[in-house]
C-alpha positions as CSV (number, residue, x, y, z in Angstrom):
1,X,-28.6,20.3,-94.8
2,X,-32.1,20.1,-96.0
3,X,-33.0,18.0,-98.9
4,X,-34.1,21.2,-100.8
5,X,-31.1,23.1,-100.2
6,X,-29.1,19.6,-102.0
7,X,-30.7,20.4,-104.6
8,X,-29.6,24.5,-105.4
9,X,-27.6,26.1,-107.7
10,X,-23.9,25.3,-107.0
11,X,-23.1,28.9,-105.6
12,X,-25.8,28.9,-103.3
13,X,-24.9,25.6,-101.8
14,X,-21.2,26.7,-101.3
15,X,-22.4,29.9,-99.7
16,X,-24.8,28.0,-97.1
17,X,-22.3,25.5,-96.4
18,X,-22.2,25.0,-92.8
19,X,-24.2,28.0,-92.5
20,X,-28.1,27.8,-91.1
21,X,-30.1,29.4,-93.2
22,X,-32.6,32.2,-91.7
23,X,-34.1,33.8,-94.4
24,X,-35.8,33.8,-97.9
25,X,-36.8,36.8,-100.0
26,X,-39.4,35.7,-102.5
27,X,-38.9,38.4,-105.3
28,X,-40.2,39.3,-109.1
29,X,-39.3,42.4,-110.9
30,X,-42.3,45.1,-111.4
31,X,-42.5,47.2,-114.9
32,X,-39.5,49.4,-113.4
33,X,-37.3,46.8,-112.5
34,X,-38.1,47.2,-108.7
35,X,-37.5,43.9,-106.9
36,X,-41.5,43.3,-105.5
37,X,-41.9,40.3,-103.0
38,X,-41.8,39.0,-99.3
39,X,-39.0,37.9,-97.3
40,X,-39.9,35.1,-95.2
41,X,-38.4,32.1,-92.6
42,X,-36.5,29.7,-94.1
43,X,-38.6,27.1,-92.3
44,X,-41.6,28.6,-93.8
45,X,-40.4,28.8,-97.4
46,X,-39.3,24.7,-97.3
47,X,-43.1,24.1,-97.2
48,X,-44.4,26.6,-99.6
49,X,-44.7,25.8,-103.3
50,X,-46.2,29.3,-104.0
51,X,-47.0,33.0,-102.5
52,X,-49.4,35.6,-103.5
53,X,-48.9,39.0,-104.8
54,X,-51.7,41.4,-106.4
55,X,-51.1,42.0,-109.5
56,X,-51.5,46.0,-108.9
57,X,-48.1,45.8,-108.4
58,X,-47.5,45.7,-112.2
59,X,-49.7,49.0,-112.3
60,X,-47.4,51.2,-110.1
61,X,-45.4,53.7,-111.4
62,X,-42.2,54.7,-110.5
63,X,-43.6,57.3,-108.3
64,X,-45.6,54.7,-106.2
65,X,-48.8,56.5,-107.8
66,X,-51.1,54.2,-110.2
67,X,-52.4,54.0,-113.8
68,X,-55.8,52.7,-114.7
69,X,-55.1,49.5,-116.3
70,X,-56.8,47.4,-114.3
71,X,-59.2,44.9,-116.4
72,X,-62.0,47.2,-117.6
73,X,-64.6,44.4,-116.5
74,X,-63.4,43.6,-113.4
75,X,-62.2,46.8,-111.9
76,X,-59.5,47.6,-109.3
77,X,-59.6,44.8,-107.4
78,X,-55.8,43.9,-107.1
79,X,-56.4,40.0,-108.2
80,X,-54.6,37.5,-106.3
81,X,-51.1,36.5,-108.9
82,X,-49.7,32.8,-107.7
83,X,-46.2,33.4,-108.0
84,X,-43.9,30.1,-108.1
85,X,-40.6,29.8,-107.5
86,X,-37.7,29.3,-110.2
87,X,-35.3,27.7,-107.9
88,X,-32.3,27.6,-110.8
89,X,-32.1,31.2,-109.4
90,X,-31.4,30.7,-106.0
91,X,-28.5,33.3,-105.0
92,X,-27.1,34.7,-101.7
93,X,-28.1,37.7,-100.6
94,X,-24.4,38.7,-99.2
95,X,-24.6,42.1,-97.7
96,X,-27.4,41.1,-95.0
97,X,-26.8,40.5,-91.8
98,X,-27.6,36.7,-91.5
99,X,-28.0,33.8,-93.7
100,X,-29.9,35.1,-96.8
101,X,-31.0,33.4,-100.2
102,X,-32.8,35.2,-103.2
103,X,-35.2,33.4,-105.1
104,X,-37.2,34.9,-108.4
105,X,-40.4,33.9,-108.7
106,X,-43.1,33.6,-112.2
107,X,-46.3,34.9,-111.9
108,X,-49.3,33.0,-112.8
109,X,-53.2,33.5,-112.8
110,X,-55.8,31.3,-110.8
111,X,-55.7,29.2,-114.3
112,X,-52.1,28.8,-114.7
113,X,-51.5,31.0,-117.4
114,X,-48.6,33.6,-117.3
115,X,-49.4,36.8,-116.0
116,X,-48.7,38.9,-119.8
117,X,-47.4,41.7,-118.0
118,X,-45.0,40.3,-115.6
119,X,-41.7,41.7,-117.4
120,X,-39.9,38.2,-116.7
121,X,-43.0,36.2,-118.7
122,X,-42.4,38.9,-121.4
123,X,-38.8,38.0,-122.3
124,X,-39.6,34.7,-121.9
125,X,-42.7,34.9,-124.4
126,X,-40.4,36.5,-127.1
127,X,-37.2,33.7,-126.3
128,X,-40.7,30.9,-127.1
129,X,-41.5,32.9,-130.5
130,X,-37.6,32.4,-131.7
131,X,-37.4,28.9,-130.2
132,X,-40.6,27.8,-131.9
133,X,-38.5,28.8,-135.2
134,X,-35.6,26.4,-134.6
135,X,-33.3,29.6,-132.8
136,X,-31.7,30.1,-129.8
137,X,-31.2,33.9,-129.0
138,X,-28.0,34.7,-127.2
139,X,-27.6,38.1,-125.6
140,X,-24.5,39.9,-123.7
141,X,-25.4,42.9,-121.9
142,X,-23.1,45.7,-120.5
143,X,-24.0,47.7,-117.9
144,X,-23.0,51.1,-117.4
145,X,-23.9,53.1,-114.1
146,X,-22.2,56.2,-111.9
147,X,-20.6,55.6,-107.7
148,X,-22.3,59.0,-106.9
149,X,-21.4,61.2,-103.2
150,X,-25.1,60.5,-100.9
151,X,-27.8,62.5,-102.4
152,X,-31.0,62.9,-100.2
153,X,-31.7,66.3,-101.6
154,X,-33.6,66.1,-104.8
155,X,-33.4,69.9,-105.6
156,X,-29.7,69.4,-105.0
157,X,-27.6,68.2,-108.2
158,X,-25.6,65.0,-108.3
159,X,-22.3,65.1,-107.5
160,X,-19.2,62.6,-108.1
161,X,-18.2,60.9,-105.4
162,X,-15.4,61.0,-103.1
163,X,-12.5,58.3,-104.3
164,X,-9.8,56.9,-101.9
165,X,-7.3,60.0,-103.0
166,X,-9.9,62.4,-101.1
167,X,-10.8,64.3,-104.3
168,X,-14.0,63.5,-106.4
169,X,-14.2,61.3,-109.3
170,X,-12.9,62.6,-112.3
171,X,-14.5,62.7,-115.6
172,X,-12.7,61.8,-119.2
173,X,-10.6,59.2,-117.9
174,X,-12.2,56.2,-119.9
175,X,-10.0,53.2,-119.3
176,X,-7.9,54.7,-116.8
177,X,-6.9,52.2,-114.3
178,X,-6.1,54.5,-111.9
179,X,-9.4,55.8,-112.0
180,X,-11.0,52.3,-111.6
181,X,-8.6,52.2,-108.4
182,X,-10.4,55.1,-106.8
183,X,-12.8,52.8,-106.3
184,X,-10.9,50.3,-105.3
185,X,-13.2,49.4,-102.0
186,X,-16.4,49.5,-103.4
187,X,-15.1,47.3,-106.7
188,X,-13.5,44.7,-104.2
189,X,-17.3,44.2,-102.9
190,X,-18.8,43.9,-105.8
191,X,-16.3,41.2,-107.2
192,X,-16.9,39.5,-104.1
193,X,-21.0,39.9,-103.7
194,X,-20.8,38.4,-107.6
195,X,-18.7,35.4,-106.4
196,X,-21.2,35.0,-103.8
197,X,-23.9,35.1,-106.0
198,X,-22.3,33.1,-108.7
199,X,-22.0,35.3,-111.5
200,X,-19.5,35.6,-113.7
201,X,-17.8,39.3,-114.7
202,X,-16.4,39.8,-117.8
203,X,-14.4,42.6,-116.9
204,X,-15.0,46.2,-114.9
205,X,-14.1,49.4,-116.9
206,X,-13.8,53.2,-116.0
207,X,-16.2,54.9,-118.3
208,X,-16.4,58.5,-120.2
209,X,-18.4,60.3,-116.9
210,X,-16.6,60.9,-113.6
211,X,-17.3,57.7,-111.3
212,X,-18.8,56.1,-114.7
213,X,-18.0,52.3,-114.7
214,X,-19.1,49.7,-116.8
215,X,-20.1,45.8,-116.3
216,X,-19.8,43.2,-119.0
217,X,-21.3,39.9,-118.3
218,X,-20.8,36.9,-120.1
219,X,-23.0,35.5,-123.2
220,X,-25.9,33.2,-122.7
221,X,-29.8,33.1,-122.2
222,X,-31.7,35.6,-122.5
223,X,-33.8,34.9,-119.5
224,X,-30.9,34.2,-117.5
225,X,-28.7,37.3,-118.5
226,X,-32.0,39.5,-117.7
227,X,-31.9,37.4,-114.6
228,X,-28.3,38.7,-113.3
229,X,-28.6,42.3,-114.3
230,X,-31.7,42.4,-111.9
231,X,-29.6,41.5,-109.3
232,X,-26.5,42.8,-110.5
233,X,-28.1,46.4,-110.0
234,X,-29.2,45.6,-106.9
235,X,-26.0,44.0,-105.1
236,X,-24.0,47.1,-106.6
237,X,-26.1,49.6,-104.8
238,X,-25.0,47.6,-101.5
239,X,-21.5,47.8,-101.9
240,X,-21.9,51.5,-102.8
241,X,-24.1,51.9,-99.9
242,X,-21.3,50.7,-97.9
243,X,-19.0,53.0,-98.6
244,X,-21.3,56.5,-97.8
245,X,-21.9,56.7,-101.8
246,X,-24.7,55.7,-104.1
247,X,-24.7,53.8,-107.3
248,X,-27.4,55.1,-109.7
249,X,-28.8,53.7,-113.2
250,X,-30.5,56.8,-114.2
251,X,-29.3,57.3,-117.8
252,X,-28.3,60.6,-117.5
253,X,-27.5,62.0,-113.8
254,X,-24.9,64.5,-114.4
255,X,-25.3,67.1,-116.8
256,X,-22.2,67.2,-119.7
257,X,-21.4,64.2,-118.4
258,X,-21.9,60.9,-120.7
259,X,-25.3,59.1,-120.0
260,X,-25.1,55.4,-119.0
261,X,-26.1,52.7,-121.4
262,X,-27.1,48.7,-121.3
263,X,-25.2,47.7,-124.8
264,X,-26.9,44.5,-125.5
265,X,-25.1,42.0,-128.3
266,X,-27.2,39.6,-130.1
267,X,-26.3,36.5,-131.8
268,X,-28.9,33.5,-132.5
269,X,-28.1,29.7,-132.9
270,X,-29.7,27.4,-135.0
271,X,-30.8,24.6,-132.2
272,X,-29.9,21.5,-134.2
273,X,-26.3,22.8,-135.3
274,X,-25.7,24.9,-132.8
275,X,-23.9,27.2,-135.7
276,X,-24.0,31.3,-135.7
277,X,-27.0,31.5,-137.7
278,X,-25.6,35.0,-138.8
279,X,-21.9,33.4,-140.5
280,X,-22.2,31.4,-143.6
281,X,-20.3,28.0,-144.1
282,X,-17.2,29.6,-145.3
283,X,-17.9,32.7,-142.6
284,X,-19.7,35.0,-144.4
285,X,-22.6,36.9,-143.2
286,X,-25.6,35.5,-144.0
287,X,-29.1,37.2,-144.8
288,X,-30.3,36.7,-141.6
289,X,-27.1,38.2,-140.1
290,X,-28.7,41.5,-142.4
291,X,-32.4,40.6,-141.8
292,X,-31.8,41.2,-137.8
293,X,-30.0,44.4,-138.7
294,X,-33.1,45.3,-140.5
295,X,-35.5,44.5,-138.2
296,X,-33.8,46.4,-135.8
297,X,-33.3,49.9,-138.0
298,X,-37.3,49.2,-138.6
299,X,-39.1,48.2,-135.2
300,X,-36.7,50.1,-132.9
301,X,-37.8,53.6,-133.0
302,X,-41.3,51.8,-131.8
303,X,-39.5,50.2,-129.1
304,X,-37.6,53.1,-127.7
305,X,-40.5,53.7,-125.1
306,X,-39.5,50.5,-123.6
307,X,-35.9,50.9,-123.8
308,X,-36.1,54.9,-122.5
309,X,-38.5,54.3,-120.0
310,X,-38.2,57.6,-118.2
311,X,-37.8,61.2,-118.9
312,X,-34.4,61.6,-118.1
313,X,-34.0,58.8,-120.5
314,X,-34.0,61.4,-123.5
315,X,-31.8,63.4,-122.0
316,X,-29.0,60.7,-122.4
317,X,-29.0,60.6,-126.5
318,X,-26.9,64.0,-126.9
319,X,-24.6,64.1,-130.3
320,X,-20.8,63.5,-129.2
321,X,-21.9,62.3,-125.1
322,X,-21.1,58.7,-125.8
323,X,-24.8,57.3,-126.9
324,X,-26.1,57.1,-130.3
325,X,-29.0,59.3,-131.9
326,X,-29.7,57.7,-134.8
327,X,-30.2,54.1,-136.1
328,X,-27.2,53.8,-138.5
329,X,-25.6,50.2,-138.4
330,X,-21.4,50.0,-139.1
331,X,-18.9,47.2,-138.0
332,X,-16.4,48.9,-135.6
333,X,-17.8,52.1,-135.2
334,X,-19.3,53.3,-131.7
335,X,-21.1,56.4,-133.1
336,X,-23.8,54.3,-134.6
337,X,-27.2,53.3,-133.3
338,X,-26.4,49.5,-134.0
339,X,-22.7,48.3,-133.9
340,X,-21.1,45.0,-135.6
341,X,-18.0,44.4,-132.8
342,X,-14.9,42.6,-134.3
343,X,-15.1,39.0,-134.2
344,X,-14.6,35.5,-135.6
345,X,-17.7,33.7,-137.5
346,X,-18.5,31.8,-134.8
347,X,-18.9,34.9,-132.7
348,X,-20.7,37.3,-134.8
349,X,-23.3,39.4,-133.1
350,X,-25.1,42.6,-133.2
351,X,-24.9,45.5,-130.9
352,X,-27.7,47.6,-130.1
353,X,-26.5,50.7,-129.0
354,X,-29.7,52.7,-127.6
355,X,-31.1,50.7,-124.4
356,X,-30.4,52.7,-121.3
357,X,-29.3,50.9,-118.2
358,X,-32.2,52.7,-116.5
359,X,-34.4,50.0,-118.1
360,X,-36.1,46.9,-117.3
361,X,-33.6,44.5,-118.1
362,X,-36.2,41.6,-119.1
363,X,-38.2,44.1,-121.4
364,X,-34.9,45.8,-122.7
365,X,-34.0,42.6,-123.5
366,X,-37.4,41.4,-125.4
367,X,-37.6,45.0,-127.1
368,X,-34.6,44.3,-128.8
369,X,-35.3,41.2,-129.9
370,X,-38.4,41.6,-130.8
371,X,-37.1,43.6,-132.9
372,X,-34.8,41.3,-134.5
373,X,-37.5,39.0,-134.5
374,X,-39.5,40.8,-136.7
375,X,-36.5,41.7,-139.0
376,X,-36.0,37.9,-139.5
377,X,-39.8,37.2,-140.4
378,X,-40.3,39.8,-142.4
379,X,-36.4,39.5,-144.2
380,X,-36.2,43.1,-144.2
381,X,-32.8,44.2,-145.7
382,X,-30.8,47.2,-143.6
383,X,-29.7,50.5,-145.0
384,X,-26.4,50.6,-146.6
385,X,-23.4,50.3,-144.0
386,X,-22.7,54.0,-142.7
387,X,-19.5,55.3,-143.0
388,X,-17.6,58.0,-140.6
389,X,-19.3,59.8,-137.9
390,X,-22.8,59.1,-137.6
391,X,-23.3,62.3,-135.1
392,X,-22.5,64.0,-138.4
393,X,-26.4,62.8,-139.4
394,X,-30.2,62.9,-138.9
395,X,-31.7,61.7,-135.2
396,X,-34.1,59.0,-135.4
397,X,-34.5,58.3,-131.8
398,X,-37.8,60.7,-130.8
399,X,-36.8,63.3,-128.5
400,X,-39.2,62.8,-125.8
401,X,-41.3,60.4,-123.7
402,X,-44.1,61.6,-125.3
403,X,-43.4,60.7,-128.5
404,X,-42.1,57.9,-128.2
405,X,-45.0,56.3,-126.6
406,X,-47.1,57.6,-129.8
407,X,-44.7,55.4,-131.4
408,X,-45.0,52.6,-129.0
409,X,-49.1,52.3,-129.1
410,X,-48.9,52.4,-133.0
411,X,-46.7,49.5,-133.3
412,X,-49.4,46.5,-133.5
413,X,-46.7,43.7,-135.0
414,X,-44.7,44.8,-132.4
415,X,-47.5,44.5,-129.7
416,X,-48.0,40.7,-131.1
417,X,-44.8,39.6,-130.6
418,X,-44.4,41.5,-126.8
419,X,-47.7,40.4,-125.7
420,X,-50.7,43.2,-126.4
421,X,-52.0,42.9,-122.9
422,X,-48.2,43.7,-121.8
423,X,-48.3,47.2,-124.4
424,X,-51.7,48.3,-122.8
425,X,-50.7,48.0,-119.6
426,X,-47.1,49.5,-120.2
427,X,-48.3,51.9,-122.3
428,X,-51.2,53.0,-119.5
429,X,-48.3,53.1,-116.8
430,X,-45.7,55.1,-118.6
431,X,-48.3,57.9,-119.3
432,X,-49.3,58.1,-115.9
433,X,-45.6,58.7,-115.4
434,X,-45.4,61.1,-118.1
435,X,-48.4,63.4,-117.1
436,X,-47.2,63.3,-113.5
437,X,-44.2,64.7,-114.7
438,X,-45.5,67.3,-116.8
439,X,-47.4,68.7,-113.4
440,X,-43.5,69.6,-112.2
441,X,-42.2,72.8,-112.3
442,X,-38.6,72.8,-112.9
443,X,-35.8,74.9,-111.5
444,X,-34.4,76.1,-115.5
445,X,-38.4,77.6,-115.7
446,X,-38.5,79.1,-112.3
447,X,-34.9,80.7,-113.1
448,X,-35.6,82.2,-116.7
449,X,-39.2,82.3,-116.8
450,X,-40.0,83.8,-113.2
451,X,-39.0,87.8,-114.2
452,X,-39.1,87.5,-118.0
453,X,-41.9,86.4,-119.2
């Protein structure tokens, strides 16, 4: 074994053992999420310290079109990035056909500064703001997502898939282990890509939607945690793939069917102690327990471009369909916008409710706290605690991409803590997106408007 292998994450090691390995895929995640890289020899990678990638990628949108936010000195000239591997996330790549390994890479200039808009320097800028403080965030995201029947039609609606009983995936059944055993096959290969890969499952549920499941992973760093979603999302597309179905993120692919969220619960450490800074001595919650709360009810509606990247996005926060529509805050009480789960002290966290799964998990991740962040600094105090059913009141999430990105480009504290190179360029590629969009003509206008207007 090569001295560089020796020196791998544990799971990588165990999965090469005895094994020659052929390949490498040198990745980073673009604004989407979309793993952006080269594969190359193993032979090759051993003696490389670096690779090059223009930084155009980060100016793609989702359509493989471009927005203008390029350097307005320079031009469109798709700079050189020097992107350098971070070998702690060495991982198998399991469903290939030989000896794969994964590596995520950080994207530097020609100076050695962090590319500002590489999502993964993002999260890691906002983790550096609350470590600079004496805090270490914690995070714990769930991941929600749909096993779909094949859909290369897209003027064809999505349909559940097909479970191992021969009828399609029914909806309503939340919890149902019979449900879950539907998709028995396809669960077995995600259990054992994850052991592959080294990542640690919390549990697998059957969701509200038909062929909705959910993910939860263990708590930790943020970085980290942003780390395994990315490739969480993309090993359960390939055990979906090999069972003639699709699994999708979109946060809303079925119509009256429950959209699919990325919960993520927040807890921050002081880094001498190591104590819950949000529980008291005697396990009370403290002020910055409310503070985060605050910040969140505050700088959230800003955020919400970030967190509902797409159009479809919107279509997920629907009163009564399992997602939140306003920014309420409750312990125990899954209609509101920010939940406090039961807990001990030393567990205490807050839930925020409104990220779909369909985004960037590194900037989903810094959104929110960032957020929270700004809650702490600025000791904002939260609304009173809401009681009963928070359908019952007012939406504060806007209803549309549009909006939402109004929000976004007002929000200057917000842009200092994400970066304000990141927001220009984000806010430059969503738009792009947006108008794109707006050019569609959609089969509800073609159906209603053709003959009766």
């Amino acid at each position: 074994m090569s001295d560089w292998i020796k020196t791998l994450p544990e799971a990588a090691q165990t999965y090469l053992d005895q094994k020659r390995l052929d390949e490498v895929e040198c990745i980073i995640a673009d604004l989407p999420g979309i793993a952006r890289g080269k594969a190359v020899p193993a032979s090759k990678f051993a003696r490389q310290s670096y690779f090059h990638l223009p930084d155009s990628i980060f100016f793609q949108t989702i359509t493989g079109d471009w927005g203008e936010a390029a350097d307005e000195d320079e031009g469109f000239i798709e700079r050189d990035m020097i992107l350098k591997p971070d070998m702690s996330t060495a991982t198998a790549a399991p469903w290939t056909g030989d000896w794969t390994l994964q590596v995520i890479h950080d994207a530097y200039d020609r100076n050695g500064e962090p590319i500002p808009y590489a999502p993964r320097n993002v999260l890691q800028r906002v983790v550096d703001l609350y470590r600079a403080k004496g805090w270490e965030p914690v995070v714990a995201p769930e991941m929600e997502f749909f096993l779909v029947a094949r859909n290369i039609d897209p003027a064809k609606s999505i349909e559940p898939m097909m479970g191992r009983s021969g009828r399609p995936a029914a909806a309503r059944q939340a919890y149902s282990m019979t449900a879950v055993d539907e998709f028995g096959p396809v669960i077995d290969d995600i259990y054992d890509f994850a052991e592959a890969q080294g990542f640690e499952i919390d549990g697998i549920t059957q969701e509200g939607g038909a062929g909705q499941l959910e993910i939860n992973l263990r708590h930790g760093d943020p970085v980290k945690l942003a780390d395994e979603v990315f490739y969480f999302k993309r090993l359960i597309r390939e055990a979906a793939l090999r069972h003639d179905c699709f699994a999708t993120f979109m946060a809303k692919p079925i119509e009256n069917e429950p959209g699919s969220a990325m919960h993520i619960h927040h807890s921050i450490l002081d880094v001498e102690t190591g104590q819950n800074l949000f529980s008291g001595p005697q396990g009370g919650e403290t002020d910055a327990f409310y503070h985060f709360i605050g910040g969140l009810q505050h700088h959230l509606p800003s955020a919400i471009a970030v967190q509902a990247p797409y159009v479809n996005s919107y279509r997920r926060y629907v009163k009564d369909h399992a997602a939140p529509i306003n920014l309420e805050w409750a312990r125990d009480n899954r209609t509101t916008g920010i939940r406090i789960p039961l807990s001990s002290p030393e567990a205490r966290r807050v839930e925020n409710r409104l990220a779909g799964m369909d985004c960037n998990p590194y900037l989903g991740i810094a959104a929110s706290l960032a957020c929270g962040y700004l809650g702490l600094i600025e000791e904002r105090r939260p609304s009173k605690q809401f009681k009963g059913d928070a359908y019952e009141g007012e939406g504060d999430v806007p209803p549309v991409l549009g909006q939402a990105l109004e929000l976004f480009d007002e929000a200057t504290t917000l842009h200092e803590v994400l970066g304000e190179e990141f927001c220009r360029v984000y806010s430059i590629v969503k738009r792009a997106e947006y108008e794109e969009f707006l050019q569609v003509i959609s089969p509800w206008e073609r159906e209603h408007l053709l003959l009766n207007v």
